[in-house]
C-alpha positions as CSV (number, residue, x, y, z in Angstrom):
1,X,-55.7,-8.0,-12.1
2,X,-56.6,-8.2,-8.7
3,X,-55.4,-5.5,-6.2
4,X,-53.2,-6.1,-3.3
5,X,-54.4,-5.1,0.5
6,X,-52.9,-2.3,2.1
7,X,-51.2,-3.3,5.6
8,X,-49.7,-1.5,7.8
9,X,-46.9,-4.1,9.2
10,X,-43.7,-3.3,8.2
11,X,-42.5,-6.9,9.2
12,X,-43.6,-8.7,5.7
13,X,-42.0,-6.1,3.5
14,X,-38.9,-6.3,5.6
15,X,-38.5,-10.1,5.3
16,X,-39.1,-9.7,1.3
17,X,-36.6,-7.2,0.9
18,X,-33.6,-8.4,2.8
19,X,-34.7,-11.6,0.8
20,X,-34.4,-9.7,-2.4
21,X,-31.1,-8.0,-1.3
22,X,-29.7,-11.4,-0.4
23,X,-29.6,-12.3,-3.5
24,X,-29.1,-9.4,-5.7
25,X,-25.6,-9.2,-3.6
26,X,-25.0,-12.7,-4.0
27,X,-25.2,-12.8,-7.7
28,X,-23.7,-9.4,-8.0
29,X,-20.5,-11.2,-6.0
30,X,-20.7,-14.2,-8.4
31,X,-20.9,-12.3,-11.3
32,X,-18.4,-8.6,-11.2
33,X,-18.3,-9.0,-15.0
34,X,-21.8,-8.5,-15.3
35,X,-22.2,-5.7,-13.0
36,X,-21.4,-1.8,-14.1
37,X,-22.8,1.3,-13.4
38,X,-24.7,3.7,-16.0
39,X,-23.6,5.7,-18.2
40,X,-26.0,8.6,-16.7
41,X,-24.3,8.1,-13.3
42,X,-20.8,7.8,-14.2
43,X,-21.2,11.0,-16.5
44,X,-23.0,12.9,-13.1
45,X,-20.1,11.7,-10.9
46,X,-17.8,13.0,-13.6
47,X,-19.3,16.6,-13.8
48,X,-19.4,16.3,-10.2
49,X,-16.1,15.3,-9.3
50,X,-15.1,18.5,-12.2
51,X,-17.3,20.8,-10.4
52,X,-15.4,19.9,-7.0
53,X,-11.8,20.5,-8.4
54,X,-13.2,23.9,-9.9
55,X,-14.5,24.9,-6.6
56,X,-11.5,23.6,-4.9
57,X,-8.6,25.6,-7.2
58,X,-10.9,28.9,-6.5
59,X,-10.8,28.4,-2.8
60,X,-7.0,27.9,-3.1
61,X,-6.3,30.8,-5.1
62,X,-8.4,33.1,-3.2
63,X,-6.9,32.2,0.1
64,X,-4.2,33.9,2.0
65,X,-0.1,32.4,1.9
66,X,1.0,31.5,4.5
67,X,4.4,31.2,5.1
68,X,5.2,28.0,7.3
69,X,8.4,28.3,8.1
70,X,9.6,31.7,7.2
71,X,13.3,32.0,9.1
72,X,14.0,28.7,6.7
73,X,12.8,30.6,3.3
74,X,15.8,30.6,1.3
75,X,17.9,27.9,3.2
76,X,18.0,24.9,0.8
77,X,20.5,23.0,3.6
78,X,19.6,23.3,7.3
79,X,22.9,24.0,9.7
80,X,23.7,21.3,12.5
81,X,25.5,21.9,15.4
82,X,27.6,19.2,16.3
83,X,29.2,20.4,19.4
């Protein structure tokens, strides 16, 4: 096996890439059956996504309640004047 020559232009792996990318999203856009995610990164998003409610509910319950609108508190009907 012979080995390749190191170069230092960028321009030939560029044009080989986007090549490669070209059609990687074409058949990925001909073919949505085919394409799915791994199991390894669907279970990491899940334990992530987990890990960000947890944080999230512990944020909530240590904050501070506010009350919005506190002259409304126990009004269920606001009064109109019709004058």
């Amino acid at each position: 096996m012979t080995r390749r020559k190191k170069t230092r232009s960028l321009a030939d792996k560029v044009q080989i890439r986007t090549g490669k990318r070209k059609d990687f999203k074409k058949w990925r856009h001909e073919n949505p059956d085919q394409v799915t995610s791994t199991t390894r990164f669907t279970q990491k998003k899940r334990q992530q996504r987990k890990l960000q409610a947890a944080r999230r509910m512990a944020r909530q319950e240590q904050g501070q309640p506010i009350a919005i609108h506190p002259e409304r508190a126990g009004d269920d009907t606001p009064e109109r004047k019709d004058d």
